[in-house]
C-alpha positions, 0 to 999 in steps of 0.5 A: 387271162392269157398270161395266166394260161401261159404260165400255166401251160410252162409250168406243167411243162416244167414239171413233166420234164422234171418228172422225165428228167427224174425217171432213170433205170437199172439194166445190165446182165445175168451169166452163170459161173462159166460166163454163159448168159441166162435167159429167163432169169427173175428179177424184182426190186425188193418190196416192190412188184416191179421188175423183169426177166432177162432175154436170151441174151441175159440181158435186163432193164427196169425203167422209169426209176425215181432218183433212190437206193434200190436193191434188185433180187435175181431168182432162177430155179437150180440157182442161188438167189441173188441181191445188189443195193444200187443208188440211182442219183441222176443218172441211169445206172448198170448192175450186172450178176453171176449166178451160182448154181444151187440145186441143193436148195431147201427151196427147190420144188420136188416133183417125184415121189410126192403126193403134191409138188412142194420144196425140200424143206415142207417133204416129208422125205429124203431127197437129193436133187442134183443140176446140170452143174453137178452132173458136168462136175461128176463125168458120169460115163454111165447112170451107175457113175451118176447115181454114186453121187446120191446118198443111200445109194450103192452104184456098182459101177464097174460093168460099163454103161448099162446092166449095174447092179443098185441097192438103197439104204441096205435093201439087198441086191440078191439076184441082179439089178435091183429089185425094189428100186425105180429108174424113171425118165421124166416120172414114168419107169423105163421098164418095169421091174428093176432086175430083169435078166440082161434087160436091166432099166438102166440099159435103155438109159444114156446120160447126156446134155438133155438132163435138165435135174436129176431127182432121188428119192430113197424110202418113204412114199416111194412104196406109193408113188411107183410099182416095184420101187419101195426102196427108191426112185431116181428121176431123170428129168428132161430140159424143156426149152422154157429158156432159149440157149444151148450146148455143142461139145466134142470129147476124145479120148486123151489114154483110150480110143473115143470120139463122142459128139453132144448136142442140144439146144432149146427155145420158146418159138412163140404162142406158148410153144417151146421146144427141146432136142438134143443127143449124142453121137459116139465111138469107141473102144472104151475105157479098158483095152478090148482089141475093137471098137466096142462103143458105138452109137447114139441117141436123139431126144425131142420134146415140144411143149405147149403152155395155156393159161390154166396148164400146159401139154408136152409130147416128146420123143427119144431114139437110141440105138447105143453099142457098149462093152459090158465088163463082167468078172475076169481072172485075178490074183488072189494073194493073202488071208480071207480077211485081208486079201489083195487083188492083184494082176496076173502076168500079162492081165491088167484088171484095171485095164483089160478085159475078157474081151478080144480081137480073137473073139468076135463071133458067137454061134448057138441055137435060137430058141425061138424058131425050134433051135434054127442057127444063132449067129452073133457079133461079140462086138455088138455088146449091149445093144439097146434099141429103143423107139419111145413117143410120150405125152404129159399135160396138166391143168388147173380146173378151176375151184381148187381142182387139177388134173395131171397125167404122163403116159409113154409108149417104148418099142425096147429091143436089142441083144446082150453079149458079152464073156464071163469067165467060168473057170480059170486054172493052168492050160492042163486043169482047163483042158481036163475041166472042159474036156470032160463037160464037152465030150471030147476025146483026145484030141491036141489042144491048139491055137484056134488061129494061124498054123495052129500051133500047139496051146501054149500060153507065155503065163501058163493060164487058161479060162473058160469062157461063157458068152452070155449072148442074149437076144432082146428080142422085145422089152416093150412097155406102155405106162401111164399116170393121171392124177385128179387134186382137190383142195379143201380149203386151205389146209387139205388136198386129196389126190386120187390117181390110176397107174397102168402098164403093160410089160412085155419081156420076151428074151432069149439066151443062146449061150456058148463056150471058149477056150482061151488063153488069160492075156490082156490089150485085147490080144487073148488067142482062143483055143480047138480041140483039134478037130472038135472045137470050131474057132476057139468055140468048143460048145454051143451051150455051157457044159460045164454049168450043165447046159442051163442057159438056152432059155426063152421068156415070152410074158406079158405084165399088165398093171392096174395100181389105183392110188389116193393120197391126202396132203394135210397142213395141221399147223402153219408148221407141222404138215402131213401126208400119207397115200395108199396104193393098190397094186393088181398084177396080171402076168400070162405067157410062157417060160422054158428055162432050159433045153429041151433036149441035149444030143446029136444036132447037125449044126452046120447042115453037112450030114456029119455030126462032128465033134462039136455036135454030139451034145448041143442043147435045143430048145425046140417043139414045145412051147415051155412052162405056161404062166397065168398068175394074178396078185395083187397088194397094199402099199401104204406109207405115211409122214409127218414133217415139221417146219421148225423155222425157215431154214430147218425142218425135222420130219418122220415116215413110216412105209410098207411097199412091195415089189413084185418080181420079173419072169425070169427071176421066178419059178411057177407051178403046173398051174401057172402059178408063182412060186413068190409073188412078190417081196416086202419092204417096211420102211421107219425114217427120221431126218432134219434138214437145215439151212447153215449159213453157207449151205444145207445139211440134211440127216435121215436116220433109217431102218427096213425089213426085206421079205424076201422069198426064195428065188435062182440066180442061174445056178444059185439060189437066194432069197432070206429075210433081211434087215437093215438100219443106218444113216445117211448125211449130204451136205452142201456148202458155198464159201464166197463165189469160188469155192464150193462143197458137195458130199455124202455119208452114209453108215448101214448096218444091214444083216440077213434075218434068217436061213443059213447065213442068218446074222451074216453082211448081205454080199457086197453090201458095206457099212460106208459109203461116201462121196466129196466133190470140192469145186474152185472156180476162178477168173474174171466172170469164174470161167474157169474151174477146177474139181476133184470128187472122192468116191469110196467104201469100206470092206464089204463081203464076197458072197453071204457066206462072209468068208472072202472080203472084198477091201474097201476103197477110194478112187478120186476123179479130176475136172478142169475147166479153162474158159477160152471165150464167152461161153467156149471150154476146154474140160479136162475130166480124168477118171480114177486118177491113181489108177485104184483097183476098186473090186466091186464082184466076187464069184465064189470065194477062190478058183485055185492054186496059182503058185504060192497064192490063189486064182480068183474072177472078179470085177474091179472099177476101170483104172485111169482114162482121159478126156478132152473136151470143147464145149460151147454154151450158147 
């Protein structure tokens, strides 16, 4: 009996180290394409649940495997996904990844601008997303240069970082800024309307390492999933610290004076908390010579997040306070036709790499419109100035029998100033003498350098400018937005969603502006220029009179919003899904507006007891509140889609949509009675689009058509406002050949025409029929550390003004990037901006100034010409 029960007990003995000596295992490391390890990384063995997910460190292991041949899948959102067959005889065995970025993946789960999350494939809409990837490939020096990327959308990039002028598919640009198109941080506007004067959305945005993805969505839903963004959204989407890890990277100017500090990091800290910071620190005097140091600040970002079983809640927080210089149109050569003109330099300005701006002209003095005409003092330098104080909250939670709730609501404390010089008029120093001579009053006083023995104004290219400086006080743009969303499924095919958004938008603004003499030279070196005992440093109005003194102005409104919003998400199919919303915008605006001086006369400026010469017409704002506004609107926006899921890898889809977007204060005219003269402006949208997957990436095509109805409205002295129409089509495509090289780009074909009034059949301004960009990426070396990329980004012709009579000639400028992996997780980036040096003329006032020998005088902006960084990056 005992030999029986001992050779029991060896033989389970025998079989339990078998069994141990059977049970091997599978680990090893996921880096992306730069070397960096990837925490958070999802790997399963194929028809299996088992598997794991990397540490911080990216490393992995799967235990307990059984002699066979497996094959393990790596997933990682943004990423391609990734598999490896691996045969286990024995022996434990390493099986290390590289993953790709892919943020162009039909896969990829949209969370803007739709009624219910779901990936590109199943959206009955046209969106791009791009990664952190694409974002290092672009360079971007601002959002204008970042959102020149997308498809559909055209980026006046010229301006410097802030103040850009966007439009969508043809939808026009008529007064500034964009109207009907939303700039979102983390799904919640920046500021309300896209075209308020100096106080433009993209203002109070810097593109740094705390974007995680970036979201757009042109047309569709849209019209129903924000107020005053028919024509699109674009959403900066924060990292959030669900994978620990980080970046440092230090960048200074290689042709140009910058120095900027980046830095992030992020992490889970336990219990369902994680954590993300991150910002930047810079200074600078930009990219085109100004003569002082232009670009200087910072911003810091924050946000911590805490996940249960059925949600999570996130509070974040930002502060910015960023100086940058704002480019507005300046003196050029205008040689040849109408048809065919080119824009050249003139002697001793560079369009590509000077600017209006000088070390001569770095204080600007007017009147303040908000304490009765008091002394306005300004520094030039200050530039744009955004200052903004932002804490925000957004939770969202399964309530359990199909029900969720959602919800994001922020608080900014906006504020700042805006000043930079225009040029008004250019012509020999005799024709700007008379010009400003005459609007200002004086007499026959020499004209002199403002500066040094005060000499008499003798300019080496004979040229002179007047000089406007736009110098507004942001005095506050603050605003409060929020949006909370209750879904129910019903069953497995419907879900209805109900939702509320409110906002409050204060815009209270004031403008003081002022004018110069000065000379046309570049570096930074332009002298101003007196009347001899009239002028005041090179300052020879307190106001604009050669524009009859139209802009000492103020705006003090306050927006309220109620939009209440439902939508229904229906599969009618396996294949074919639909989804429509309706959105109800009710719009209350109250305060006042006094859009010019209340008087234009003898003003003791300096407080002395003697009107001088400067002081025999200075326009005041003083003793009366202004034009008192009380208005109320409200509108329907609906828009409805249908997209069917041909396989899974193509998709065709279709959408119809009518939105509206109400307009900014200070874009609009009201009556005695407090009411606007337009409201608000429609925008009826019809799209069909395919997206499919090729075998070595995605293709998406949408073909578009929209009607603008747009009322009549002042761009300072000019008036716009037609009805317009536009149909086009977009192509975006992404391709992938083996683990090296890589394909990114966009086309898109408009043909947009302004439906009435005096230009009707007429190119809306600066609206051109192509725009196009292509980024080819190679990366090589052992684990790809190293990169090189090359973007294009270009247009064809596009018109001056809607009269069509002066082009401005298409173009193409073509950035570089390379990339030398030093160490694990250590770069050297080389980025060049506009390699070649191309003029790129994205503005055009009027169509001509004047004679400037055989040819003509023109104010334009062009694209900045060649700059050069250097950067050490660390990805830890």
């Amino acid at each position: 009996m005992s030999s029986i029960k001992n050779n029991a007990i060896l033989l389970i003995l025998l079989v339990l180290s078998a069994g141990m000596a059977s049970a091997q295992s599978i680990s090893g490391k996921v880096i992306d394409q730069a070397g960096v390890p990837l925490g958070g990384v999802n790997l399963i063995i194929d028809g299996t649940t088992n598997g794991t997910v990397t540490d911080f460190d990216g490393n992995y292991a799967i235990t307990d495997l059984e002699d066979g041949s497996y094959t393990l899948t790596a997933s990682y959102l943004g990423f391609k996904t990734v598999s490896q067959s691996v045969e286990i005889n024995g022996t434990d065995q390493t099986l290390d990844f590289i993953m790709q970025e892919d943020a162009e993946s039909l896969d990829e789960v949209v969370i803007t601008g739709v009624v219910n999350p779901k990936s590109k494939l199943e959206s009955s809409i046209s969106v791009s997303t791009m990664g952190t990837k694409r974002i290092e490939n672009a360079a971007p020096r601002s959002a204008g240069e970042l959102f020149r990327n997308i498809p559909g959308i055209r980026a006046e990039s010229s301006g410097g970082e802030g103040n850009a002028n966007f439009n969508v598919r043809g939808v026009p640009v008529s007064s500034g800024g964009s109207r009907y198109f939303q700039i979102q941080e983390d799904g919640l506007p920046l500021n309300l309307f896209g075209d308020t004067s100096f106080g433009n959305a993209d203002n109070f945005l810097r593109i740094d390492s705390n974007i995680g993805r970036v979201e757009a969505i042109r047309g569709g839903s849209a019209s129903t999933q924000t107020s005053n963004g028919p024509a699109g959204i674009i959403n900066m989407i924060s990292k959030t610290g669900e994978n620990e890890g980080g970046s440092l990277a230090t960048t200074f100017g290689l042709d140009y004076q910058t120095s900027r500090l980046d830095f992030e990091y992020g992490s889970p800290i336990g219990n369902g908390l994680s954590f993300h910071m991150g910002g930047f620190m810079r200074t600078g005097e930009g990219p085109r010579n100004i003569g002082y140091q232009g670009n200087k600040g910072g911003q810091f970002k924050a946000n911590i997040t805490k996940k249960f079983n059925s949600g999570y809640v996130r509070v974040y927080a930002k502060f910015l306070n960023d100086r940058s210089v704002m480019y507005l149109p300046m003196p050029m050569l205008l040689e040849g036709s109408n048809d065919d003109p080119t824009y050249s330099n003139l002697p001793g300005f560079d369009i590509t790499g000077d600017a209006t701006q000088s070390a001569y002209l770095q204080q600007s003095a007017g009147t303040n419109p908000f304490d009765g005409g008091g002394r306005h003092v300004n520094d030039v330098r200050n530039g744009n100035n955004p200052i903004s104080k932002s804490l925000g909250a957004e939770f969202s939670f399964d309530l359990g029998n199909d029900w969720k709730i959602a919800g994001k609501a922020r608080y900014s404390n906006n504020s700042g100033q805006w000043v930079a010089p225009f040029t008004a008029a250019v012509g020999t120093v005799a024709e700007i003498d008379a010009t400003a001579r005459a609007a200002a009053g004086a007499g026959t006083e020499a004209l002199v350098y403002a500066d040094g023995a005060r000499e008499a104004f003798n300019p080496e290219n004979g040229l002179a400018q007047i000089i406007h400086m736009f110098d507004v006080t942001v005095d506050d743009l603050s605003n409060f937005f929020s949006d909370t969303k209750i879904t129910k499924r019903l069953g497995d095919n419907i879900g209805l969603t109900a939702g509320l958004f409110t906002a409050t938008q204060n815009t209270k603004i004031g403008w003081q502006w002022s004018s110069f003499l000065s000379e046309v030279k570049g570096d930074g070196e332009a002298r101003l220029a007196d009347f001899d005992g009239f002028s005041r440093n090179g300052q020879y109005s307190y106001g604009t009179p050669v524009w009859g003194n139209c802009c000492q102005r103020k705006y003090n409104t306050v927006h309220n919003v109620n939009s209440p919003y439902v939508g229904i998400d229906a599969s009618i199919t396996e294949k074919l899904n639909f989804d429509g919303s309706v959105r109800f915008e009710n719009v209350n605006v109250n305060g006042t507006i006094q859009g010019g001086p209340t008087s234009q006369g003898p003003y003791d400026y300096d407080a002395d007891g003697t009107i001088q010469g400067i002081e025999q017409v200075v326009p005041l704002i003083a003793g009366n509140a202004g034009q008192i506004v009380n208005d109320s609107y409200n509108f329907v926006s609906y828009s409805a889609g249908l997209n069917y899921k041909i396989n899974d890898g193509a998709a065709v889809f279709t959408r119809y949509s009518k939105g509206a977007s109400g307009r900014a204060a200070d874009r609009n005219s009201y009556g005695a009675d407090g009411l606007a003269d337009v409201q608000f402006d429609e925008l009826s949208q019809l799209e069909i689009g395919m997206k499919k997957r090729l075998k070595n990436g995605t293709l998406n095509l949408t073909g578009f058509m929209s009607n603008t109805d747009e009322g009549i409205s002042n761009e300072l002295n000019r008036t716009v406002g037609n009805p317009f129409k536009a149909l086009g089509i977009e192509a975006e495509t992404a391709m992938a050949f083996g683990e090296n090289f890589s394909v990114n780009g966009s086309l898109t074909w408009t043909k947009a025409e302004i439906d009435g009034g005096d230009n009707e059949g007429n190119t809306p301004r600066r609206q051109a029929d192509f725009v196009y960009n292509l980024s080819p990426s190679y990366n090589f070396g052992a684990t790809n550390q190293h990169a090189v990329v090359l973007s294009v980004l270009g247009t064809s012709k596009s018109y001056a003004q809607d009269d069509n009579d002066l082009v401005m000639p298409g173009y193409a400028y073509f950035n570089l990037i390379g990339r030398a992996g030093l160490t694990k997780g250590l770069s050297l980036v080389l980025s060049m901006n506009n390699i070649f040096d191309t003029v790129g003329i994205t503005e055009v006032e009027g169509n001509g100034d004047g004679a400037f020998g055989s040819n003509r005088l023109v104010r334009a902006r062009s694209i900045s010409g060649r700059s050069s960084t250097l950067a050490l990056q660390y990805k830890f």
